[in-house]
C-alpha positions as CSV (number, residue, x, y, z in Angstrom):
1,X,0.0,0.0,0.0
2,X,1.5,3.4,-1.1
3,X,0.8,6.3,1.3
4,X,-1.9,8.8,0.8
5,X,-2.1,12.4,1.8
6,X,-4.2,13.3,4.9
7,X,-7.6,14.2,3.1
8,X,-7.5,11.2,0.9
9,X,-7.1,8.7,4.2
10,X,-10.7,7.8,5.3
11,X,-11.6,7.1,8.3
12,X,-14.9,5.6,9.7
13,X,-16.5,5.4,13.2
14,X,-19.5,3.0,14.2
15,X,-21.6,2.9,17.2
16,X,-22.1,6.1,18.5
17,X,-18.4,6.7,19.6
18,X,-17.9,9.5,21.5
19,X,-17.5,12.7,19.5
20,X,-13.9,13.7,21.2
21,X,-12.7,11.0,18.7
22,X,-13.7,12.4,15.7
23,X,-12.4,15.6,16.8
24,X,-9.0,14.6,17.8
25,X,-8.7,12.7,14.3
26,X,-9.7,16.5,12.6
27,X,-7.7,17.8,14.7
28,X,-5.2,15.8,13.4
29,X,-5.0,16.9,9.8
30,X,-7.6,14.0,8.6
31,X,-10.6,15.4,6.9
32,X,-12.1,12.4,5.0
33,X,-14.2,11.2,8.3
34,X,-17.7,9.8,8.7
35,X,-19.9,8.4,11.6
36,X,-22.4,5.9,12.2
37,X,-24.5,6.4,15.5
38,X,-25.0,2.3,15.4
39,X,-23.9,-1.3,14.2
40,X,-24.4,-2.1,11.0
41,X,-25.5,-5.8,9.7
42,X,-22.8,-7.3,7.4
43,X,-24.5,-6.3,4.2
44,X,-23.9,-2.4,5.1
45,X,-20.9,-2.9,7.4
46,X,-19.1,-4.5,3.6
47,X,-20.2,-1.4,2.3
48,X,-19.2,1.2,4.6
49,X,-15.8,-0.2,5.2
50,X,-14.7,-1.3,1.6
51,X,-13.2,1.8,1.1
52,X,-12.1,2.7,5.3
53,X,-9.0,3.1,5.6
54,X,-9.1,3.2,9.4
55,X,-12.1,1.6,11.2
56,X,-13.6,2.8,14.6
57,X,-16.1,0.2,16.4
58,X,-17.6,-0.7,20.1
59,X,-18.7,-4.1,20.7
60,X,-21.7,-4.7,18.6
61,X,-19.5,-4.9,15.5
62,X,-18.5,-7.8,14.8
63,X,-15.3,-8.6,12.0
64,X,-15.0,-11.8,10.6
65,X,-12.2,-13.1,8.5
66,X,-15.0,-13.1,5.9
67,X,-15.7,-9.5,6.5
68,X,-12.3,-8.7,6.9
69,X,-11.5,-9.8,3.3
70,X,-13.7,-7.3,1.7
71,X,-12.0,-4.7,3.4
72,X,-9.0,-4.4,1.0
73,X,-7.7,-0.7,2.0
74,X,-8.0,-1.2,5.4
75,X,-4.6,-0.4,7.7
76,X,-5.7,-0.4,11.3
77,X,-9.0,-1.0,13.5
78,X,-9.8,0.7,16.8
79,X,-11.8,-1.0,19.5
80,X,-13.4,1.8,21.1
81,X,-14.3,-0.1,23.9
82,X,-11.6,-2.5,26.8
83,X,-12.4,-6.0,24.9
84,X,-11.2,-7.2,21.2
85,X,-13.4,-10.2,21.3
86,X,-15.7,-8.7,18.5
87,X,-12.8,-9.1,16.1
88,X,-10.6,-12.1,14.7
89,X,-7.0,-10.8,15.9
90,X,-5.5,-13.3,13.7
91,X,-7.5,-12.6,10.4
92,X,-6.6,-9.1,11.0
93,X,-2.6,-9.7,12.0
94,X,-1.9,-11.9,9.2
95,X,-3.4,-8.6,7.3
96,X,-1.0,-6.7,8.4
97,X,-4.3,-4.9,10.4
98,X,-3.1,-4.0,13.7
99,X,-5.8,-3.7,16.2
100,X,-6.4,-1.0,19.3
101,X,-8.7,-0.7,22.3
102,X,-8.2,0.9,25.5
103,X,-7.5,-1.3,28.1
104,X,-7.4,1.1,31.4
105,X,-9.8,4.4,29.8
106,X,-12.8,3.3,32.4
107,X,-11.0,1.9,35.0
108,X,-12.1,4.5,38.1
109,X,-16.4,3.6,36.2
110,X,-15.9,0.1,37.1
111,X,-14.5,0.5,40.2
112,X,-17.0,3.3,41.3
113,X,-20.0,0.9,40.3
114,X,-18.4,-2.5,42.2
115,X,-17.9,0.0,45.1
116,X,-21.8,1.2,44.9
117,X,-22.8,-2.4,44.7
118,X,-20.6,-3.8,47.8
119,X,-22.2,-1.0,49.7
120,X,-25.8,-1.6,48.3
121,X,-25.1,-6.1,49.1
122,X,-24.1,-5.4,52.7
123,X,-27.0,-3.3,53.3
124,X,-29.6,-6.3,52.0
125,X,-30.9,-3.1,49.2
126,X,-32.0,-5.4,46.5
127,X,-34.1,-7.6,48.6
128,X,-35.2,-4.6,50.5
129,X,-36.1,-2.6,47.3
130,X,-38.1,-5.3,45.4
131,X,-40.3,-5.8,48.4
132,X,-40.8,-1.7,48.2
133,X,-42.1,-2.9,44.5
134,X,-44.5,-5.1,45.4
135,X,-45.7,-3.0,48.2
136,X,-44.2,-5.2,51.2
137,X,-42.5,-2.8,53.8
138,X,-39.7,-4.7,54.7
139,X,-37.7,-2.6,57.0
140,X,-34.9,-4.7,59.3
141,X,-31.5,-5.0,60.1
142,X,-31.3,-8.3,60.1
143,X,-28.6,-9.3,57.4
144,X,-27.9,-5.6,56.8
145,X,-23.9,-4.5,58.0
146,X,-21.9,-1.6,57.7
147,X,-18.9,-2.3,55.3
148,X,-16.1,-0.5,57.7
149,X,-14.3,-3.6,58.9
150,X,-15.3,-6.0,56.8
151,X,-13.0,-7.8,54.1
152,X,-12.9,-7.6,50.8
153,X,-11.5,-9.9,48.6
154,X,-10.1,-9.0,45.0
155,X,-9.3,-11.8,42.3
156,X,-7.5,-10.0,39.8
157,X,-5.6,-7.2,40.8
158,X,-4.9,-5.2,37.3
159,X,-5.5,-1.5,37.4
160,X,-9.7,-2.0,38.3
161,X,-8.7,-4.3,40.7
162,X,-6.0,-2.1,42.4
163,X,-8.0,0.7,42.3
164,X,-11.0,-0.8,43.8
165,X,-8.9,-1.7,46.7
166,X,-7.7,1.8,47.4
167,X,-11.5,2.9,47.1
168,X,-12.6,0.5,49.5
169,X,-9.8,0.9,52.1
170,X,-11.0,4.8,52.0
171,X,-14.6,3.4,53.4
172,X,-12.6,1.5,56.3
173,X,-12.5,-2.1,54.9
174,X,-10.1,-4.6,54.9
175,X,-8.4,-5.6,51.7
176,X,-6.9,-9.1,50.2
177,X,-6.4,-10.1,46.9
178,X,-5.0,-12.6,44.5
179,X,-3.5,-12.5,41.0
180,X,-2.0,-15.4,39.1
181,X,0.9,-12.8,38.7
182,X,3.1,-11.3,41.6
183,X,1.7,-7.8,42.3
184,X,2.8,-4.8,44.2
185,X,0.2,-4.0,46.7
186,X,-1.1,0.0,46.8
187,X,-2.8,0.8,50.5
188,X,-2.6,-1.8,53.1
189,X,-3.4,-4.7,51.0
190,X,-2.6,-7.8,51.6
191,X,-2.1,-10.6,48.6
192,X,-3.2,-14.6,49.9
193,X,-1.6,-17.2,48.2
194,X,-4.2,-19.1,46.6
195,X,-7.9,-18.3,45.8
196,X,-9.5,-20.7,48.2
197,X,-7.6,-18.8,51.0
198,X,-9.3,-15.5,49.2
199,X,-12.8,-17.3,49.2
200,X,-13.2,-18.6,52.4
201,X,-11.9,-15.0,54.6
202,X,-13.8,-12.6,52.1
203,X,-17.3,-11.5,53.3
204,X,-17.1,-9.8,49.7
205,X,-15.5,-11.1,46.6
206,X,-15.2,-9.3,43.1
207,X,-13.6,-10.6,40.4
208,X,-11.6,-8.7,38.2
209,X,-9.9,-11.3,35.4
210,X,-9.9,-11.0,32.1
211,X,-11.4,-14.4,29.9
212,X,-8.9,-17.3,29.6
213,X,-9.2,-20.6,29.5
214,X,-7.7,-20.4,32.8
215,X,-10.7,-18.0,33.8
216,X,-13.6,-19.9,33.0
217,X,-15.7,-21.3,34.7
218,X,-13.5,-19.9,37.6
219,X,-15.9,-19.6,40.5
220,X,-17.8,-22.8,39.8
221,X,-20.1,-24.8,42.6
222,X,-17.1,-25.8,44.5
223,X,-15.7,-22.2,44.8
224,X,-18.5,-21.5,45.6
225,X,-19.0,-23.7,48.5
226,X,-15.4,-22.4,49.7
227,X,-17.2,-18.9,50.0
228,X,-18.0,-18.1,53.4
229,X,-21.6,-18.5,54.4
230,X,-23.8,-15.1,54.0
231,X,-20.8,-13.7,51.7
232,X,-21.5,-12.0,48.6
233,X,-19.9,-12.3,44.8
234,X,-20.0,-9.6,42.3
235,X,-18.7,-10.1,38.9
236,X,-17.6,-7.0,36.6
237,X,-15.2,-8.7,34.3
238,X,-16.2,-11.4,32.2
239,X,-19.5,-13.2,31.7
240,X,-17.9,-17.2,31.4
241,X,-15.8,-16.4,34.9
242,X,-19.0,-17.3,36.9
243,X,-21.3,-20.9,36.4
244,X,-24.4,-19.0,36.3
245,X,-26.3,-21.9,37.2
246,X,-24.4,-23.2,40.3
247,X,-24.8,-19.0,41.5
248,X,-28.5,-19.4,41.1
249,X,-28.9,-22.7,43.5
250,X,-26.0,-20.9,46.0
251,X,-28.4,-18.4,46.1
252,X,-31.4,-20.1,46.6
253,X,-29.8,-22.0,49.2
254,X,-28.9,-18.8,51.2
255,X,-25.1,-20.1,51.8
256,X,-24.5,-17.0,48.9
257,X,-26.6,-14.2,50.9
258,X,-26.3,-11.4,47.5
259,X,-24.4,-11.0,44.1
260,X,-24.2,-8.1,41.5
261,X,-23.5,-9.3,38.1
262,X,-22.7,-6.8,35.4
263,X,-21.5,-9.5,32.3
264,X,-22.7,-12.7,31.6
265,X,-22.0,-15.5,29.2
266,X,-24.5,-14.4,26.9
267,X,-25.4,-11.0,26.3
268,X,-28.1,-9.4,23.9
269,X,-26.9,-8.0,20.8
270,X,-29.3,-5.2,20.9
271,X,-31.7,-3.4,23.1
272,X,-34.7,-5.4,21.1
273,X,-33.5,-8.5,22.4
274,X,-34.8,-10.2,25.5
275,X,-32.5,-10.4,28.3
276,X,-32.6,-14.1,29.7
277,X,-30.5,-15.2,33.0
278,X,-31.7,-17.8,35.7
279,X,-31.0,-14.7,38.3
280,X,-33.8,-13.2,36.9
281,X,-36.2,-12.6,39.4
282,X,-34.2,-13.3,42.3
283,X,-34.6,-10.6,45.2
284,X,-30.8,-10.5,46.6
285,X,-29.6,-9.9,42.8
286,X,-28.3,-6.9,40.9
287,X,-28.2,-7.3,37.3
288,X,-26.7,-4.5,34.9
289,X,-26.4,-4.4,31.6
290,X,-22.7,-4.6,31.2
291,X,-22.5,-0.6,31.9
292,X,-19.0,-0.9,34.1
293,X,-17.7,1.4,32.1
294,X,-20.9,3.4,30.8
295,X,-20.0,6.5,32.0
296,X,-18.9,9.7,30.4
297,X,-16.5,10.1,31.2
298,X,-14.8,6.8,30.6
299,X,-16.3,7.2,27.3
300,X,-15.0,10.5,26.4
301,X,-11.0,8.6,28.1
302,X,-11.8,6.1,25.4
303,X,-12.3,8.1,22.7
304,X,-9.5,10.1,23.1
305,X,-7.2,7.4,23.9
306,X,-8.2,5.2,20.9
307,X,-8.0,7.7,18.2
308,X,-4.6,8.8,19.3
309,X,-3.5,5.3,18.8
310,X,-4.9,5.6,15.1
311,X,-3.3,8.7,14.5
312,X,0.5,8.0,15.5
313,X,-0.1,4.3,13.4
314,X,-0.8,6.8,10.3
315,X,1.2,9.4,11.3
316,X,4.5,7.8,11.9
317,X,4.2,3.6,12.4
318,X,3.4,3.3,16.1
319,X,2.1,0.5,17.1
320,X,2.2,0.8,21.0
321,X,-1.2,-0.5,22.3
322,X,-1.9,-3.4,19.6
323,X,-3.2,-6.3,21.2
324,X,-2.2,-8.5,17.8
325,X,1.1,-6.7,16.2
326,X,4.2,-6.1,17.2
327,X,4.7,-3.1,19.1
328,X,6.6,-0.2,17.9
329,X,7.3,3.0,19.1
330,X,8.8,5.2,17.1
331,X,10.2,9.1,17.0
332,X,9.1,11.7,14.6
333,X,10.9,11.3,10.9
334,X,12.3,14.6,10.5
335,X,14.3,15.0,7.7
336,X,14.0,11.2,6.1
337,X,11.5,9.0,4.0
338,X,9.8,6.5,6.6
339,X,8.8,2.8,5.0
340,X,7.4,0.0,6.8
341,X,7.0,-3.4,5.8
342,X,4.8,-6.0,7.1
343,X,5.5,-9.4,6.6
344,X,5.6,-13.4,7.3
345,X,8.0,-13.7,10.1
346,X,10.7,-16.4,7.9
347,X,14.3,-16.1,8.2
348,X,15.9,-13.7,5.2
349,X,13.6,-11.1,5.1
350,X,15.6,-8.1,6.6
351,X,18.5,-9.4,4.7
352,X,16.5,-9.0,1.7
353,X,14.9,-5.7,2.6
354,X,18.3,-4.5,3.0
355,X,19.8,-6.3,0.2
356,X,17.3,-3.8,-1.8
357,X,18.4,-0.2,-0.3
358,X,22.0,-1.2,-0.5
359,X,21.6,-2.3,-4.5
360,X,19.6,0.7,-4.9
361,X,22.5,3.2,-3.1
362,X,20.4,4.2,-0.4
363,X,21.4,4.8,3.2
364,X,19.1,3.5,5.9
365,X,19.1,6.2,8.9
366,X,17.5,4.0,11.2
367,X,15.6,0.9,11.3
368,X,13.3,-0.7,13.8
369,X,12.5,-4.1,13.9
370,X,9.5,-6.2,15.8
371,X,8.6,-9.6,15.6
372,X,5.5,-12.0,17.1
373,X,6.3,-15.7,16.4
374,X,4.2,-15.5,12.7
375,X,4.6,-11.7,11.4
376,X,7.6,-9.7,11.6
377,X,7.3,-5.3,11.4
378,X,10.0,-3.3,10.4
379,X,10.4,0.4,9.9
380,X,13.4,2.2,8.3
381,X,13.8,5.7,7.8
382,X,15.7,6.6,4.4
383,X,17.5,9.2,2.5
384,X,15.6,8.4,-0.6
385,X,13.2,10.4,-2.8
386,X,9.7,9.6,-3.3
387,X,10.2,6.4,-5.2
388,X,7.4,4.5,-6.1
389,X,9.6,1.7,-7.8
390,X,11.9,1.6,-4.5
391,X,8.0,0.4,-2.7
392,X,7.8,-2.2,-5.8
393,X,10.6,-3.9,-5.2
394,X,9.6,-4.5,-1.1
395,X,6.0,-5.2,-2.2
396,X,8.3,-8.3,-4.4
397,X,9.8,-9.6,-1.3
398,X,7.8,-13.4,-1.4
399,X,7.0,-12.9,2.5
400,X,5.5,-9.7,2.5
401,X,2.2,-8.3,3.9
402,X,1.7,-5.0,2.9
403,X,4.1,-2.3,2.5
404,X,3.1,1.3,3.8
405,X,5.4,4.8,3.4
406,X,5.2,8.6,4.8
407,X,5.6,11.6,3.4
């Protein structure tokens, strides 16, 4: 792919992303811009990214390798959202497509909403609340505590996890936590050494994981029969952590006194479709429509964070935040041609790319090289003028991808 000035680079944005995005990307020099407020079905999602250049979606879309192949000019997606499960990384990679999302833009939304919800299990709200609905008057203290001096227990403890910790310390209770991965604690945290220890001291357990295989199915019936009796379990990371059926019957037997859920293993695809859980219609339940990070303001963080991400990839090659490319970061080209080459990660290549500027008399000012174990990315600045043969004879290399250059 040869470059392209700004105004002929298109860029389009599905779903309603928030308009800081399409601001930064104007901002940015790129005029050719358009929005959708919703998902499209496949028919009109072909259409309107055959010619994209750049691709902005939430998690409605979804992108097939199918779907994927019609996009012929397309360079780089942006998940405007903290999963990439709507697309297929490795249709994309192989590509040359990287991929960005925003991993930690609504990290204080989700923590702010597990926090609301500890409070509102401890105090018995839900139960209490539904019997307002049906006209019952159900006022007691029986099961109803303070949290200040109780313990909460955090499985996970990435950035929402972390900072859920320092939230919940700041209301007086006492945090643990586990992590498959040796983390720092923040506060007066504690780390346990295994999550049955976690299970059976927390009166409160959130989960915070991301979905692995080692991740589902994580709190199954026998974790949670290592719960302690009367505890609660909220769950604002991924739907397949939890066996929603072996919940329901821990519920129903009392031994799990409340639980917020805010994913789940199946999810509508739109508002039209009916919601179905077995917690439905259970009084010590909160259910939410995966909103964790429905704020705003984590929003408006996304937006800005994602489109950046798109803009230094077309700007200059950096690929810091793909979740399926190597990862680049690279300086401003002042001065010097920048061409990067995406290709099959096989031994010769460099030698070959460099086999090419050295038959051609060109001197290579700098060169950065990446690699995953099946695609290699390499950027070279060059003292070269604007030589559309030069691009030829790397497009000619047998393992390459794509080919891209700056002006």
């Amino acid at each position: 792919m040869h470059s392209l000035s700004k105004e002929k680079i298109n860029f389009v944005l599905l779903e309603g992303i928030h308009e800081r995005a399409a601001d930064h990307i104007r901002q940015a020099g790129y005029s050719s811009l358009s929005t959708r407020s919703g998902a499209l079905d496949d028919e009109a999602l072909i259409e309107a990214i055959e010619d994209a250049h750049f691709l902005g979606i939430r998690s409605r879309t979804h992108l097939s390798d199918e779907l994927l192949d019609r996009a012929k000019r397309l360079t780089a997606i942006g998940c405007f959202c903290i999963g990439t499960d709507q697309v297929d990384l490795d249709a994309a990679r192989k590509r040359g497509i990287p991929v960005f999302n925003a991993p930690y833009a609504n990290t204080r939304s989700v923590a702010e909403l597990v926090l609301a919800e500890i409070i509102m299990l401890m105090r018995g709200i839900p139960a209490k609340h539904m019997a307002a609905q049906r006209g019952q008057w159900l006022k007691t203290a029986t099961g109803s505590h303070e949290v200040r001096g109780k313990v909460l227990g955090i499985v996970g403890y990435g950035h929402i996890g972390s900072q859920l910790g320092i939230l919940a310390e700041g209301l007086g209770m006492k945090v643990i936590y586990h992590d498959i991965v040796d983390k720092l604690p923040l506060g007066n945290a504690e780390p346990v050494e295994s999550l049955n220890v976690l299970l059976d001291a927390a009166q409160v357990v959130s989960l915070h994981v991301p979905d692995t295989e080692l991740t589902r199915g994580l709190i199954d019936a026998r974790a949670l029969k290592t719960m302690r009796a009367g505890s609660h379990l909220i769950n604002a990371s991924r739907g397949k952590v939890v066996d929603i059926p072996a919940l329901a019957e821990a519920l129903r037997s009392g031994h799990i006194a409340g639980a917020a859920l805010d994913v789940f293993p199946v999810e509508p695809s739109s508002a039209g479709e009916e919601f179905r859980s077995e917690l439905r219609g259970m009084d010590n339940v909160l259910l939410t429509p995966h909103i964790g990070g429905s704020t705003h303001e984590a929003q408006e963080n996304i937006a800005l964070d994602v489109a950046a991400k798109l803009v230094r990839y077309s700007d200059n090659g950096s690929t810091m935040g793909a979740v399926n490319f190597p990862e680049v970061t690279l300086p401003d080209h002042v001065g010097a041609r920048r061409i990067m080459h995406i290709h099959r990660n096989e031994p010769g290549v460099l030698q070959a790319i460099n086999a090419i500027f050295s038959a051609a008399g060109i001197n290579i000012v700098s060169q950065y090289l990446q690699t995953l174990p099946d695609i290699g990315y390499v950027v070279m600045d060059v003292e070269a003028p604007d030589t559309p043969a030069l691009v030829a004879e790397l497009d000619r290399v047998p393992a390459t991808i794509r080919t891209r250059y700056l002006y």
